[in-house]
PQR file of N, CA, C, O and H, with PARSE charges and radii, in Angstrom:
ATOM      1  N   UNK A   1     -66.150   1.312  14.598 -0.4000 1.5000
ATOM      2  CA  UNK A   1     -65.817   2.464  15.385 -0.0000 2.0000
ATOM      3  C   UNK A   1     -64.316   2.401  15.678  0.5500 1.7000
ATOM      4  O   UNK A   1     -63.778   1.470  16.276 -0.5500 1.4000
ATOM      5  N   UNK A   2     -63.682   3.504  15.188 -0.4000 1.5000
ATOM      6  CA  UNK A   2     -62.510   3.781  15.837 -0.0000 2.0000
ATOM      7  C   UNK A   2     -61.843   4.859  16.753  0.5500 1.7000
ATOM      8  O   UNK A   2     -62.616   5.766  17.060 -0.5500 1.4000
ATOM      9  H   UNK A   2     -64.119   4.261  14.701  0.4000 1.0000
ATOM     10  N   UNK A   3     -60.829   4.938  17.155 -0.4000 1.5000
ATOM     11  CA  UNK A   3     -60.296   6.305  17.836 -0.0000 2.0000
ATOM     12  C   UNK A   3     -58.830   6.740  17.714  0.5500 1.7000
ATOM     13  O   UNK A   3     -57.809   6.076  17.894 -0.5500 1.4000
ATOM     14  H   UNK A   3     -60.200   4.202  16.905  0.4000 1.0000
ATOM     15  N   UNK A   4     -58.990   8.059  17.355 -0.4000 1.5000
ATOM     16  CA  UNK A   4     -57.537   8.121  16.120 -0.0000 2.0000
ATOM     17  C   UNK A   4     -57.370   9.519  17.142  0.5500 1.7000
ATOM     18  O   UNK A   4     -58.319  10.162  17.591 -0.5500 1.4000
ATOM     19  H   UNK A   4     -59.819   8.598  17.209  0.4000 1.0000
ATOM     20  N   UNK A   5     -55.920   9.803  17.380 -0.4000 1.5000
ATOM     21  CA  UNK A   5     -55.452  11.096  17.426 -0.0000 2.0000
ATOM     22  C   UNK A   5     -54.505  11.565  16.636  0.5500 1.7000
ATOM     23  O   UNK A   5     -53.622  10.774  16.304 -0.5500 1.4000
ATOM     24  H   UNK A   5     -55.150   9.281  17.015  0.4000 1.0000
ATOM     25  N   UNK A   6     -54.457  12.794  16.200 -0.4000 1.5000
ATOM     26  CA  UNK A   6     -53.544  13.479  15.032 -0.0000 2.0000
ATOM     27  C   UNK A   6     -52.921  14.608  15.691  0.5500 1.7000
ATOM     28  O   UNK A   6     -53.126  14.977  16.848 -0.5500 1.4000
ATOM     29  H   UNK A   6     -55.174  13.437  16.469  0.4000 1.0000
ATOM     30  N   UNK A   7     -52.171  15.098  14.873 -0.4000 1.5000
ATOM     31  CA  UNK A   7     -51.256  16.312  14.593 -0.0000 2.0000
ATOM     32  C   UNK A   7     -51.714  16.946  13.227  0.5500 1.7000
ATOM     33  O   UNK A   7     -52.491  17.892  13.353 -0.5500 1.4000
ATOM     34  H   UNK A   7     -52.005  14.798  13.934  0.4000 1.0000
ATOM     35  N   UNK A   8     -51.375  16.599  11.967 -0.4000 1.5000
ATOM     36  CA  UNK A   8     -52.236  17.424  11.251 -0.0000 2.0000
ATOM     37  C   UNK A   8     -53.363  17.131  10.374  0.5500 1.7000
ATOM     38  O   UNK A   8     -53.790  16.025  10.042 -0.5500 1.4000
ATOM     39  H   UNK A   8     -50.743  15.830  11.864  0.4000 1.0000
ATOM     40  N   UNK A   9     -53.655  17.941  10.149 -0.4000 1.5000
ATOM     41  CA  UNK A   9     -55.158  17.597   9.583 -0.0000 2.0000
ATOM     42  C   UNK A   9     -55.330  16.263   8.954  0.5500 1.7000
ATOM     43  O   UNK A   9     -54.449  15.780   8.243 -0.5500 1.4000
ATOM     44  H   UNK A   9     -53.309  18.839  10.419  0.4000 1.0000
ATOM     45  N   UNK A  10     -56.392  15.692   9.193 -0.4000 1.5000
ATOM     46  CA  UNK A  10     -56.438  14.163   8.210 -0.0000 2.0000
ATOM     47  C   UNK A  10     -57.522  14.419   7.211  0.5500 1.7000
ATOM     48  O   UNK A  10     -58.567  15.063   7.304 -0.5500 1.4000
ATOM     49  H   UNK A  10     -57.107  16.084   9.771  0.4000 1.0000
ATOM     50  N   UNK A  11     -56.785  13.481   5.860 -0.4000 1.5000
ATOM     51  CA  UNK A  11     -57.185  13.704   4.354 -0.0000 2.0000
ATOM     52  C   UNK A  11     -58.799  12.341   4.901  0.5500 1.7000
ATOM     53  O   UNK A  11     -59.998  12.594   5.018 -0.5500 1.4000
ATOM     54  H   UNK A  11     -55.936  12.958   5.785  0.4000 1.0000
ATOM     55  N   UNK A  12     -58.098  11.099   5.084 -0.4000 1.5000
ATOM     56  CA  UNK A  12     -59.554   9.957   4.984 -0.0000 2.0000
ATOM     57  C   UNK A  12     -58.809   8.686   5.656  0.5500 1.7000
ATOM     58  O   UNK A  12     -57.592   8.528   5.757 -0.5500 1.4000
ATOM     59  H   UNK A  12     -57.123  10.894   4.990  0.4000 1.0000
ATOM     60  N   UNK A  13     -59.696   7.940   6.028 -0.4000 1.5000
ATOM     61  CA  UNK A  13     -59.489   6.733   6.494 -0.0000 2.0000
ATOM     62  C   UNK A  13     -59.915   5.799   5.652  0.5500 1.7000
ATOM     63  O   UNK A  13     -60.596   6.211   4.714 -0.5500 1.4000
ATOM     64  H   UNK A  13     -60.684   8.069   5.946  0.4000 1.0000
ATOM     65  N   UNK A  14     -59.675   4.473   5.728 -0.4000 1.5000
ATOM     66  CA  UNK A  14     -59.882   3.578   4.610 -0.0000 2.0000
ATOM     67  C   UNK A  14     -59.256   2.019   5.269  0.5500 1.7000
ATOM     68  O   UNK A  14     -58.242   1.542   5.780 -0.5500 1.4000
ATOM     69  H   UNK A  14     -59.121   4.138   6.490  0.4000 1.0000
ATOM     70  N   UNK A  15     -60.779   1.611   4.808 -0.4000 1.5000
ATOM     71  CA  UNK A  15     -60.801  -0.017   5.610 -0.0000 2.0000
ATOM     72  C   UNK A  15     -60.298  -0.838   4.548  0.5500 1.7000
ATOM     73  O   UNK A  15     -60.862  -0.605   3.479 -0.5500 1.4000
ATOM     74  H   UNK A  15     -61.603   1.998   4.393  0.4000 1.0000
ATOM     75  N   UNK A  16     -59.614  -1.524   4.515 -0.4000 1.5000
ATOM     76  CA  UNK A  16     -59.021  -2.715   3.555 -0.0000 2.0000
ATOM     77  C   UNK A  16     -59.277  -3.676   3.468  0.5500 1.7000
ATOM     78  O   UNK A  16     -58.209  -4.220   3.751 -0.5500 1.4000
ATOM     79  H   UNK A  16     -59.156  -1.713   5.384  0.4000 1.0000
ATOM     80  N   UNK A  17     -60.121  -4.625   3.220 -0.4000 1.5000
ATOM     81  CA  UNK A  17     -60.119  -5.968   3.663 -0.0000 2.0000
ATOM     82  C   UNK A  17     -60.226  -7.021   2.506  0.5500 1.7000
ATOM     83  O   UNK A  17     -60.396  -6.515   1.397 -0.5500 1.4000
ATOM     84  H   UNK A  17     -60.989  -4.183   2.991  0.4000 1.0000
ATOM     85  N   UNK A  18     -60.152  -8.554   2.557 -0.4000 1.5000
ATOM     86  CA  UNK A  18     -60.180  -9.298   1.650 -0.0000 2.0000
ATOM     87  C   UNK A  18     -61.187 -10.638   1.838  0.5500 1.7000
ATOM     88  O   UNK A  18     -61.683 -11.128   2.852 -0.5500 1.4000
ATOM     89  H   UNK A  18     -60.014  -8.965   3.458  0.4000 1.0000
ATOM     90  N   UNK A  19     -61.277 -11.037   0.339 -0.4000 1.5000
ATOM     91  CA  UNK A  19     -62.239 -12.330   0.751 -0.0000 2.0000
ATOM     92  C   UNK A  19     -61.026 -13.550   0.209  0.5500 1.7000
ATOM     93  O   UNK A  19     -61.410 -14.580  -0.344 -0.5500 1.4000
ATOM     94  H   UNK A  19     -60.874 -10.640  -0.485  0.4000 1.0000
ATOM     95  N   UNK A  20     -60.181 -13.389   0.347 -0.4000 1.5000
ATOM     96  CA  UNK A  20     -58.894 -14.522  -0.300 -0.0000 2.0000
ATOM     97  C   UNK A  20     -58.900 -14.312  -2.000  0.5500 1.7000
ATOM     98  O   UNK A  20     -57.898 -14.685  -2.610 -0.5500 1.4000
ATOM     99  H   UNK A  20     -59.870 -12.552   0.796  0.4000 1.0000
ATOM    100  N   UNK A  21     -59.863 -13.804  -2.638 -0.4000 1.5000
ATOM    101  CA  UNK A  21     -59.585 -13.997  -4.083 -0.0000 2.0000
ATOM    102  C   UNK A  21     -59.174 -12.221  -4.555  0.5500 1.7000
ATOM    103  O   UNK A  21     -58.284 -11.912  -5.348 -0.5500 1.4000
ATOM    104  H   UNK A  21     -60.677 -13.501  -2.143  0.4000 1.0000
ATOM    105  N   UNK A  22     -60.344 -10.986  -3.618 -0.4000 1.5000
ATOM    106  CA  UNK A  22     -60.383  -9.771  -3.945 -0.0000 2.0000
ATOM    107  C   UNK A  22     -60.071  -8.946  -2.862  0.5500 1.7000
ATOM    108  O   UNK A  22     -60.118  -9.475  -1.752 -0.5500 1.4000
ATOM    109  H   UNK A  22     -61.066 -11.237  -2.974  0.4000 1.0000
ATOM    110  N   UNK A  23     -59.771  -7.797  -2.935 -0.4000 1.5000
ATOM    111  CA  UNK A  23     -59.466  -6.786  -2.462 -0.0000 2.0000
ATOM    112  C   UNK A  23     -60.175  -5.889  -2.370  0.5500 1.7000
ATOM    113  O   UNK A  23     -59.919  -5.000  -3.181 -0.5500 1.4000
ATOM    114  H   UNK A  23     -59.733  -7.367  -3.837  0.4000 1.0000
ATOM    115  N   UNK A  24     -61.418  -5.603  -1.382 -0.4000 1.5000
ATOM    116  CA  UNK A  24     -61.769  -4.496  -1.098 -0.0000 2.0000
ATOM    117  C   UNK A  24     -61.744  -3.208   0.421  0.5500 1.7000
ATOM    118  O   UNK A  24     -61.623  -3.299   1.642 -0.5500 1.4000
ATOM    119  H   UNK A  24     -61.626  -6.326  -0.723  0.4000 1.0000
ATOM    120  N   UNK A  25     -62.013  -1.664  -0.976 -0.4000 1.5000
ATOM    121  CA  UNK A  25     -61.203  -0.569  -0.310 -0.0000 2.0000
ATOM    122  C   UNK A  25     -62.739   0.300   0.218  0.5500 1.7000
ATOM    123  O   UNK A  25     -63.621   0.507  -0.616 -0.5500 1.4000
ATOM    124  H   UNK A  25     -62.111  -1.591  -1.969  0.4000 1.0000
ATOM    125  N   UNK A  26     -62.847   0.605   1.204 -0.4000 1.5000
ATOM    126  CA  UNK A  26     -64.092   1.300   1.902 -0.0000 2.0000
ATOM    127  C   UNK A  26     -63.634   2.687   2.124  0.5500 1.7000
ATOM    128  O   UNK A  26     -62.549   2.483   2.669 -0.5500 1.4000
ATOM    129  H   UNK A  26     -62.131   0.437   1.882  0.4000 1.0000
ATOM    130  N   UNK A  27     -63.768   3.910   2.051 -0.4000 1.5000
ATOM    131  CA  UNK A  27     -62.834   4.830   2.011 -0.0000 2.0000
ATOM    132  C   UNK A  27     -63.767   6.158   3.153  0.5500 1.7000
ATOM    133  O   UNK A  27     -64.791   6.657   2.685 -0.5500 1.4000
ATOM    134  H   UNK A  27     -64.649   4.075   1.609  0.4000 1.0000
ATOM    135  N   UNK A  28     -63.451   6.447   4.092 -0.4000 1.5000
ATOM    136  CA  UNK A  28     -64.319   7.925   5.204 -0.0000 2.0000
ATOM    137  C   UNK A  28     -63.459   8.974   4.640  0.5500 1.7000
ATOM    138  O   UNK A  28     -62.248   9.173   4.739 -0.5500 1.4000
ATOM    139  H   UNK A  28     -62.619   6.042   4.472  0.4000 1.0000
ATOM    140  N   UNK A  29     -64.481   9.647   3.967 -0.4000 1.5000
ATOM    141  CA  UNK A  29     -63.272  11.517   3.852 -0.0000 2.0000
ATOM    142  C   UNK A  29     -63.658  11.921   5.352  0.5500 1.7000
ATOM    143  O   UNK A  29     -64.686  11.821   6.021 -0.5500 1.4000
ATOM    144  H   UNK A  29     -65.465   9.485   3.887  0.4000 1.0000
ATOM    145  N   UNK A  30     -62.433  12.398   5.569 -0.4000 1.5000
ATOM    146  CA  UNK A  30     -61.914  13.093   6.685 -0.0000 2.0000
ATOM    147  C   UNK A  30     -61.583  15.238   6.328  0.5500 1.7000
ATOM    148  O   UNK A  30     -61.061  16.105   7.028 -0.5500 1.4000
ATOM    149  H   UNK A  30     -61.597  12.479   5.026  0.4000 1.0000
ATOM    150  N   UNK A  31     -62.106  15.262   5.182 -0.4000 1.5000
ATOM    151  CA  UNK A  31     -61.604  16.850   5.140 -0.0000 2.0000
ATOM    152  C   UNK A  31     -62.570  17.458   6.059  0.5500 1.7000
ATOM    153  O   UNK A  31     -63.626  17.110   6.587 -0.5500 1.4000
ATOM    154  H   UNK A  31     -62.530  14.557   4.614  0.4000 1.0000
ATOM    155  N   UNK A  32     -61.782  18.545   6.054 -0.4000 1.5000
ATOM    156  CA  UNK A  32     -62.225  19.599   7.371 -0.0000 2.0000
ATOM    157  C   UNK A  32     -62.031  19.052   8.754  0.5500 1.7000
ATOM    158  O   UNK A  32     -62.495  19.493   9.805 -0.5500 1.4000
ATOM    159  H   UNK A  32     -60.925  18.828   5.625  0.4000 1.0000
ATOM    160  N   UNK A  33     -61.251  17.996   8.557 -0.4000 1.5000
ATOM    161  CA  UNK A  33     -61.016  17.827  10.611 -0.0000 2.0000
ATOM    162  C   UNK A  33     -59.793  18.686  10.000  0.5500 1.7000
ATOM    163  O   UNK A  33     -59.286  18.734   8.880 -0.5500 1.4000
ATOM    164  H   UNK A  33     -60.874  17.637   7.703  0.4000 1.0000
ATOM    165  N   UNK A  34     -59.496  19.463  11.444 -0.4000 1.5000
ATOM    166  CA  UNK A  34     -58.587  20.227  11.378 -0.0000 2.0000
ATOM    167  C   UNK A  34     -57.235  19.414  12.334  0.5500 1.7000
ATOM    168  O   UNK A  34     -57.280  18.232  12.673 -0.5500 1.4000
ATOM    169  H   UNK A  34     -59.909  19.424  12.354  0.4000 1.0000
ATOM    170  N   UNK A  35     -56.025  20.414  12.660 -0.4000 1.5000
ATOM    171  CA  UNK A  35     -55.021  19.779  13.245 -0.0000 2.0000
ATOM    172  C   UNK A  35     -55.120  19.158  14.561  0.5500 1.7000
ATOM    173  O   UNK A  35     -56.209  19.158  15.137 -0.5500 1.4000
ATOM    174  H   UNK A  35     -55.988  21.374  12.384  0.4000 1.0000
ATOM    175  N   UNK A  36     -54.240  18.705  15.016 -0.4000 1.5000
ATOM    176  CA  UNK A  36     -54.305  18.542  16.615 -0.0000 2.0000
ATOM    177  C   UNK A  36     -55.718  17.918  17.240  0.5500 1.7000
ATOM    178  O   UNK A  36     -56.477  18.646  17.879 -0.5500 1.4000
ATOM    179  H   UNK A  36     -53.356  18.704  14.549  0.4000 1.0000
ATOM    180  N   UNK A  37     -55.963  16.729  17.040 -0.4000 1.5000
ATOM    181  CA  UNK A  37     -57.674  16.699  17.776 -0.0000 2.0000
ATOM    182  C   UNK A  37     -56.993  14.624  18.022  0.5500 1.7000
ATOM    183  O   UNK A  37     -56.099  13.838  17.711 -0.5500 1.4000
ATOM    184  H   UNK A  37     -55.346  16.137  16.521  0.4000 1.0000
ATOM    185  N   UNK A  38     -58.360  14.778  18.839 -0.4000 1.5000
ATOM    186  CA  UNK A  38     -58.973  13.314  18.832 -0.0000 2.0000
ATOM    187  C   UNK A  38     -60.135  12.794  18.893  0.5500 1.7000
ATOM    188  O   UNK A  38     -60.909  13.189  19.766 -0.5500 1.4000
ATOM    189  H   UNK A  38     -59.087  15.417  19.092  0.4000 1.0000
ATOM    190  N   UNK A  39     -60.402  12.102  18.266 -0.4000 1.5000
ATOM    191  CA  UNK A  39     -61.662  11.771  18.108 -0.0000 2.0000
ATOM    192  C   UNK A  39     -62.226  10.170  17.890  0.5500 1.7000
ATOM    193  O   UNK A  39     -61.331   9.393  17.560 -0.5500 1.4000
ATOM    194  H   UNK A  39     -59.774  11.781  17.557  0.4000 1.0000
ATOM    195  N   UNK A  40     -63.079   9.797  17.978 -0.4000 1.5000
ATOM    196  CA  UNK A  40     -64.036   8.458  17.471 -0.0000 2.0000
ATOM    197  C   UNK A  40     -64.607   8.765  16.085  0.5500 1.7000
ATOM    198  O   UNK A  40     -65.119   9.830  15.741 -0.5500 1.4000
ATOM    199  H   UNK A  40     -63.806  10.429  18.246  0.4000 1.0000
ATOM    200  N   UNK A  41     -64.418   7.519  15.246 -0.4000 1.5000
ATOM    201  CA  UNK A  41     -65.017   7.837  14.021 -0.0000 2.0000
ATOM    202  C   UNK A  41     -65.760   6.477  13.610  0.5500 1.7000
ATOM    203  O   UNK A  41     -65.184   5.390  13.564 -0.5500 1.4000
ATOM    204  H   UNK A  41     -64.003   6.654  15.525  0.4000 1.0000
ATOM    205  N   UNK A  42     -67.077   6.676  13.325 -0.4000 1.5000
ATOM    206  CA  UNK A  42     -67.929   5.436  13.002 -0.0000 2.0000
ATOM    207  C   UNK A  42     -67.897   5.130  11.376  0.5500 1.7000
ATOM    208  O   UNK A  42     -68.175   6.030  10.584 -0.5500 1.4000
ATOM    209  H   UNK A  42     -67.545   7.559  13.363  0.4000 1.0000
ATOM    210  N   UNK A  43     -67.564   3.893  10.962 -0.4000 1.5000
ATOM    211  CA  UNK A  43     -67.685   3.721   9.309 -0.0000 2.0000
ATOM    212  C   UNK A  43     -68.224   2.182   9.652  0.5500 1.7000
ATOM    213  O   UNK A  43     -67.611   1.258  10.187 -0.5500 1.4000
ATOM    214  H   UNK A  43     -67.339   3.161  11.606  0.4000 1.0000
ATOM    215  N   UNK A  44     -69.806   2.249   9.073 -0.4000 1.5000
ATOM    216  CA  UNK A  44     -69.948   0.718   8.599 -0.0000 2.0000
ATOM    217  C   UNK A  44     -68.974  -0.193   8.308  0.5500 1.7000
ATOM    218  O   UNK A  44     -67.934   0.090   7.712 -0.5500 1.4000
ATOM    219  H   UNK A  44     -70.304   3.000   8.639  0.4000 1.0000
ATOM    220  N   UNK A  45     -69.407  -1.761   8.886 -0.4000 1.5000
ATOM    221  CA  UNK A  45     -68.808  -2.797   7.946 -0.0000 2.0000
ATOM    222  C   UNK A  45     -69.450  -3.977   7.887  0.5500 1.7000
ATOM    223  O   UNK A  45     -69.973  -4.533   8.852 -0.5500 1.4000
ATOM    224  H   UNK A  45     -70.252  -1.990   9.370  0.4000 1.0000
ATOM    225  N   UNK A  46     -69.426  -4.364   6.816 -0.4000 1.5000
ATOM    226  CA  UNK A  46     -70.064  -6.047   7.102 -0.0000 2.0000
ATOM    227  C   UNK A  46     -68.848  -7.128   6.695  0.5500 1.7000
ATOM    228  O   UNK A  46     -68.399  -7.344   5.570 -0.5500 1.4000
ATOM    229  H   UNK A  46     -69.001  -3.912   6.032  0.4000 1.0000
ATOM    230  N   UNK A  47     -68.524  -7.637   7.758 -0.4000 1.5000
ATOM    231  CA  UNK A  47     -67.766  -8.893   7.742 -0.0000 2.0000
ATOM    232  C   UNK A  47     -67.910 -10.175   6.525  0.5500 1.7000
ATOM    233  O   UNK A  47     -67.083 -10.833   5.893 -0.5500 1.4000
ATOM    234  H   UNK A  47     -68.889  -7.461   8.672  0.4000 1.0000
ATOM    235  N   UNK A  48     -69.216 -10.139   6.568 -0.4000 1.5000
ATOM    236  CA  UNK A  48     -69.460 -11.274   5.671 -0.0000 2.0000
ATOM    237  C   UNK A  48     -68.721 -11.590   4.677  0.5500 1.7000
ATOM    238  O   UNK A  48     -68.589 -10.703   3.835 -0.5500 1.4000
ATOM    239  H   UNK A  48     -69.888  -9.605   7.081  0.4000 1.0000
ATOM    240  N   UNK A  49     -67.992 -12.937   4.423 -0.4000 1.5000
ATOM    241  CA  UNK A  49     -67.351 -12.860   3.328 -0.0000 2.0000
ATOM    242  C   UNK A  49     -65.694 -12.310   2.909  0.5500 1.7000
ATOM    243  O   UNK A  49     -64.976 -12.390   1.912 -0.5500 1.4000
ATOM    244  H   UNK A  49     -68.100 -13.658   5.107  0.4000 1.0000
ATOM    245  N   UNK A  50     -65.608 -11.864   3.957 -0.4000 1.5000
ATOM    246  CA  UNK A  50     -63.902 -11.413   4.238 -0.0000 2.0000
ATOM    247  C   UNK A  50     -63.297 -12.510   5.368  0.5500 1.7000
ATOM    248  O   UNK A  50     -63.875 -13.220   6.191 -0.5500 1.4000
ATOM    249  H   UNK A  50     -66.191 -11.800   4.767  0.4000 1.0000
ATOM    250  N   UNK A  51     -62.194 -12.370   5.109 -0.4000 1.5000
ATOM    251  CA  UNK A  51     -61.211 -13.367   5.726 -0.0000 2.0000
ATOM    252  C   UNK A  51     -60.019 -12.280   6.386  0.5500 1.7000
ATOM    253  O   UNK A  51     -59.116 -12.669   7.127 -0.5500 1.4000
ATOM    254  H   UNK A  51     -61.725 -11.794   4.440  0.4000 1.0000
ATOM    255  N   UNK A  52     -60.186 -11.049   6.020 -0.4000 1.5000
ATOM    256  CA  UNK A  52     -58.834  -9.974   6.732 -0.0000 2.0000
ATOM    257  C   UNK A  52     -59.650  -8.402   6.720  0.5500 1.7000
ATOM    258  O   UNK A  52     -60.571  -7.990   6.015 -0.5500 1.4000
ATOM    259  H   UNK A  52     -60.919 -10.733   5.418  0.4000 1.0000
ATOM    260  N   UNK A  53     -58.866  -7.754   7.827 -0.4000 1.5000
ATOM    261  CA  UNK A  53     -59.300  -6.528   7.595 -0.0000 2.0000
ATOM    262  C   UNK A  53     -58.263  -5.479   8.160  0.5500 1.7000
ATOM    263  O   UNK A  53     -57.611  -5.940   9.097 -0.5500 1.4000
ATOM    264  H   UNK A  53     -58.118  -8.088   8.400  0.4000 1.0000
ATOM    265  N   UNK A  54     -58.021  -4.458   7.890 -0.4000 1.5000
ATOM    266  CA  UNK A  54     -56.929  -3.425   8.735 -0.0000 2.0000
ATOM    267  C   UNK A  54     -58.064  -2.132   8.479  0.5500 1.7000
ATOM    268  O   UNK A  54     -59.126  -2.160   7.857 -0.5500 1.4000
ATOM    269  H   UNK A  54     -58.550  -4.083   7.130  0.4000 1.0000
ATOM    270  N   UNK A  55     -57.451  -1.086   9.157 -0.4000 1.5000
ATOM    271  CA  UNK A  55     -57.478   0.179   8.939 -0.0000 2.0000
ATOM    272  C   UNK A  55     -56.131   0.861   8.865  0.5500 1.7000
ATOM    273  O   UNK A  55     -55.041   0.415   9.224 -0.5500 1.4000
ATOM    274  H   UNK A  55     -56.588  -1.063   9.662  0.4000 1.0000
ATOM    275  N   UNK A  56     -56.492   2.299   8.205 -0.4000 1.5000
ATOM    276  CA  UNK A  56     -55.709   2.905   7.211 -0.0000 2.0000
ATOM    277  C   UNK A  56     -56.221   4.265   7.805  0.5500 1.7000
ATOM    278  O   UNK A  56     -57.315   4.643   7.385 -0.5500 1.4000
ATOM    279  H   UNK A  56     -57.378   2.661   7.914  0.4000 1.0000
ATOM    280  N   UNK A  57     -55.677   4.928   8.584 -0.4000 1.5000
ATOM    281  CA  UNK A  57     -55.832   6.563   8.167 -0.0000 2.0000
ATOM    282  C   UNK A  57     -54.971   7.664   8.400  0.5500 1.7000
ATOM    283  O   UNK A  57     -54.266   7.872   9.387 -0.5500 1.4000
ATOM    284  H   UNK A  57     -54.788   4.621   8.925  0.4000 1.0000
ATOM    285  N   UNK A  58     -55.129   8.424   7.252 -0.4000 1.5000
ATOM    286  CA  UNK A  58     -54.156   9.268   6.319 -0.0000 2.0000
ATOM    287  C   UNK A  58     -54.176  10.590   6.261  0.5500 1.7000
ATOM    288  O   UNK A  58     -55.001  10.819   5.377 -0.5500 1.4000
ATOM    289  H   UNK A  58     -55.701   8.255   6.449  0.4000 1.0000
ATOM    290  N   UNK A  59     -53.681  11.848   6.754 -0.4000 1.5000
ATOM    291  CA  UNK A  59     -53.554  12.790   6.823 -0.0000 2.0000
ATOM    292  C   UNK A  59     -52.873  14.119   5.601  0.5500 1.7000
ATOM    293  O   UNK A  59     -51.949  13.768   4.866 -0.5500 1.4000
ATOM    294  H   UNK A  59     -53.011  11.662   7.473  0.4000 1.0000
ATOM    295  N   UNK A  60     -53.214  15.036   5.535 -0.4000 1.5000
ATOM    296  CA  UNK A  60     -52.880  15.763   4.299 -0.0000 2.0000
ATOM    297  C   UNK A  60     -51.684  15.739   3.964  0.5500 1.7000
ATOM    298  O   UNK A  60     -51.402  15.600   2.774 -0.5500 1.4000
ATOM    299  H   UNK A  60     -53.964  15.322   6.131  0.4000 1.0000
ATOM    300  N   UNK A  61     -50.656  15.874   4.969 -0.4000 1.5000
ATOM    301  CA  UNK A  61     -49.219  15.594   4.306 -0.0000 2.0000
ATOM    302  C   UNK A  61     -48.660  14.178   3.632  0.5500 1.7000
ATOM    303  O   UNK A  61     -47.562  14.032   3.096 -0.5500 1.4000
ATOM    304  H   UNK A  61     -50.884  15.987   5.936  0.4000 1.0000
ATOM    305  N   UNK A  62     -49.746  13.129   3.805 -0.4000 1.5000
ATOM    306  CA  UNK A  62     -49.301  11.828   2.870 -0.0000 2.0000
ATOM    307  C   UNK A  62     -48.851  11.013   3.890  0.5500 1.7000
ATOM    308  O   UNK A  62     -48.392   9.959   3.450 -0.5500 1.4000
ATOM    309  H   UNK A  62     -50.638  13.248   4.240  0.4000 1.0000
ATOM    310  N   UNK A  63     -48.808  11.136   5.340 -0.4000 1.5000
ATOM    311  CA  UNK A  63     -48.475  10.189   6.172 -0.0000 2.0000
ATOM    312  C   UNK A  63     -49.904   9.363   7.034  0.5500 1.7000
ATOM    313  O   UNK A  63     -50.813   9.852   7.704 -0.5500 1.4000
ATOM    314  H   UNK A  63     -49.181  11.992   5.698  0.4000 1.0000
ATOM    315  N   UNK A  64     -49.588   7.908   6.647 -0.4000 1.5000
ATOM    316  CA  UNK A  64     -50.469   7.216   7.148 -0.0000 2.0000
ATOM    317  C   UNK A  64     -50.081   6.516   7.840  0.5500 1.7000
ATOM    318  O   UNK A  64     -48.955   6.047   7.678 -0.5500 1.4000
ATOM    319  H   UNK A  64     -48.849   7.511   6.103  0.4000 1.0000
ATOM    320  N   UNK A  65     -50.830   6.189   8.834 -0.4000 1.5000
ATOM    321  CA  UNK A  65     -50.877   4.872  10.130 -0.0000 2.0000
ATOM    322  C   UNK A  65     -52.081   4.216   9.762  0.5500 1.7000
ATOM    323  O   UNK A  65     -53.129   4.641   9.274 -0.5500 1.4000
ATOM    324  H   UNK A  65     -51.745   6.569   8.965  0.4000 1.0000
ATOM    325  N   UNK A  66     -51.594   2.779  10.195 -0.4000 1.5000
ATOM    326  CA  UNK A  66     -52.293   1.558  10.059 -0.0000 2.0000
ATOM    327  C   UNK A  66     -51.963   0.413  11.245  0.5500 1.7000
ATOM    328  O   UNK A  66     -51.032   0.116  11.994 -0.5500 1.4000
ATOM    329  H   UNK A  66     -50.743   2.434  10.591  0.4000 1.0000
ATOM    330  N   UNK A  67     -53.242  -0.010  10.951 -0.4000 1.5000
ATOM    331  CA  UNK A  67     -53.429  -1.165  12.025 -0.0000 2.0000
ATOM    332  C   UNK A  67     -52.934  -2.876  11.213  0.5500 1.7000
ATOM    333  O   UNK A  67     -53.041  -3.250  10.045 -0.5500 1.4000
ATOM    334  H   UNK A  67     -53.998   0.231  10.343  0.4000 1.0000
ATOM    335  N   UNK A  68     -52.458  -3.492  12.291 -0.4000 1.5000
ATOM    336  CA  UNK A  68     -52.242  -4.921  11.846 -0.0000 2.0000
ATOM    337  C   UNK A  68     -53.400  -5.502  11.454  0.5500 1.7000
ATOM    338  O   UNK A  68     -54.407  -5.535  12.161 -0.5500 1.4000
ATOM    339  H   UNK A  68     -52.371  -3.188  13.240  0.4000 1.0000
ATOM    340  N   UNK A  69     -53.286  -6.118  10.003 -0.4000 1.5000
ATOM    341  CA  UNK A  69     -54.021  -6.826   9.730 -0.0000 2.0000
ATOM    342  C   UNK A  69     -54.899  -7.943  10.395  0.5500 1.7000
ATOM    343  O   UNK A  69     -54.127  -8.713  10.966 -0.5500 1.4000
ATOM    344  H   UNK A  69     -52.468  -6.091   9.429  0.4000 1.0000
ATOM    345  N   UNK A  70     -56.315  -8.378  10.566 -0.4000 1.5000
ATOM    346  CA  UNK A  70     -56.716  -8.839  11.640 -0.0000 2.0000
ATOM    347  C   UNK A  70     -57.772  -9.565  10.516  0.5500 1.7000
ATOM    348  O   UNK A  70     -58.507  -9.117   9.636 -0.5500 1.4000
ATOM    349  H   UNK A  70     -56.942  -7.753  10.102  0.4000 1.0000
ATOM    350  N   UNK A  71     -57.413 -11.092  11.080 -0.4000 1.5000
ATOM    351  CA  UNK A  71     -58.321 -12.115  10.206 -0.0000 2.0000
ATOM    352  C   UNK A  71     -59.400 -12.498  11.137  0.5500 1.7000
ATOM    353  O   UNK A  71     -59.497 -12.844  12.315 -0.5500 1.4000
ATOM    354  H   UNK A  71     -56.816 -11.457  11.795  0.4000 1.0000
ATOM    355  N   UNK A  72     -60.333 -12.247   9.910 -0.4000 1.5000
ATOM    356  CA  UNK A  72     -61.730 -13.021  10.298 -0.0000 2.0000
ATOM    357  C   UNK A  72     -62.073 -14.160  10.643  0.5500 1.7000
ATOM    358  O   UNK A  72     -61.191 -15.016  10.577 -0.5500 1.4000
ATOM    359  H   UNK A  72     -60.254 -11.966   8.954  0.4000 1.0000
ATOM    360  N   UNK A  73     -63.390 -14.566  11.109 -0.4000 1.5000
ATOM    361  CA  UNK A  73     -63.396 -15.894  11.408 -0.0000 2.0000
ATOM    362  C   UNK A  73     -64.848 -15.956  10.834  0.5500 1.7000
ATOM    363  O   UNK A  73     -65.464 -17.022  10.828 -0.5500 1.4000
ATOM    364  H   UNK A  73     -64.106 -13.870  11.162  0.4000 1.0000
TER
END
């Protein structure tokens, strides 16, 4: 669960995380939120097996915010 506020519309969010050897990308479409809002947004995850994780979310004009990377235990 997260909580994101925008200005313009957002394209998707996208969880990043790693197990030290791979790289995996979890991806929420976000079309049709419109401009200006805030909100909570729920996207599964299972930890298992990862060692890092951030979030990523990205809006139609190509500008993204992200969170510091945050290692597992």
């Amino acid at each position: 669960m997260f909580d994101v506020e925008w200005t313009f519309p957002l394209a998707f969010a996208e969880l990043v995380s790693g197990d030290g050897v791979k790289v995996y990308r979890q991806r929420l479409s976000l079309d049709g939120v419109g401009p200006f809002g805030r909100r909570t947004f729920t996207m599964p995850f299972n930890p298992s097996h990862r060692k890092w994780v951030r979030l990523e979310v990205w809006d139609v004009a190509v500008n993204g915010a992200f969170t510091q990377t945050i290692r597992l235990q």
